[in-house]
N, C-alpha and C positions, 0 to 999 in steps of 0.2 A: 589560448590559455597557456601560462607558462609550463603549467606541471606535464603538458604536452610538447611544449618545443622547448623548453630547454632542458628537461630531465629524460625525454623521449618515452613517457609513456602511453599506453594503447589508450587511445582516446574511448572506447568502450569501457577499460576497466575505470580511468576517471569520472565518466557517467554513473557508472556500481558506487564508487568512492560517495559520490555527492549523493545519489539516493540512501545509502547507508547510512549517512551521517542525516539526512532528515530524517528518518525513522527512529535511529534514534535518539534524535533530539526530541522528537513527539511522542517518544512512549517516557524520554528519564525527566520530561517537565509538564508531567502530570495531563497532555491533553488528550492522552489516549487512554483510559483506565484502565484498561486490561492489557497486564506489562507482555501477556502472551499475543496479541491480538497481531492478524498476519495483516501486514500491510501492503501495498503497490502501488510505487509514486512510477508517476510516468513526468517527463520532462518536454514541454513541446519544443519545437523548433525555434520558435519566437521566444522561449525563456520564462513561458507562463510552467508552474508547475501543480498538479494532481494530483491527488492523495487519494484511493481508496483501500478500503477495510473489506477483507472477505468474509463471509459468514456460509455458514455449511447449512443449506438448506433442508428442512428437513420438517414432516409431516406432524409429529408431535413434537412438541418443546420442550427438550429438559436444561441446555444451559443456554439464557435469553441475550449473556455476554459470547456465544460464538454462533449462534445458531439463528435460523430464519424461519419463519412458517410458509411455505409455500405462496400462499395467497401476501404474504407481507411482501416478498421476494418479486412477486408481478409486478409490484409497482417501481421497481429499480431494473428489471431485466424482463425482455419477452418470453423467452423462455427457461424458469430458472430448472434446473438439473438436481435431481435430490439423490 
């Protein structure tokens, strides 16, 4: 990549740069609704890229935009953590 060998930057924080700049291209053109919603792009090796959205899991539901129900949460992770 140039912005690595001809500007000599840490090729970790170039990785930050580009996940940054998808995040927020996906919350400022409307595909994510909730402009606060935490996101985690992971980038593979091969140059496929990942997008998940966290939600705070939790036994009763008061906001349906950050939060999980437990038993919702099983069906994305084995063991979700409340």
């Amino acid at each position: 990549m140039l912005l690595i060998k001809d500007y000599k930057f840490n090729p970790v924080q170039v990785m930050e740069m580009v996940k940054l700049g998808i995040k927020t291209a996906l919350k400022k053109d409307g595909l994510v609704e909730d402009r606060k919603a935490v996101l985690q792009i992971k980038i593979e090796a091969d140059g496929s890229i990942k997008v998940f959205r966290e939600y705070t899991v939790v036994e009763e539901l008061e906001d349906e935009d950050k939060e999980l129900l437990t038993d919702e949460a099983l069906e994305y992770v084995d063991d979700p953590q409340i």
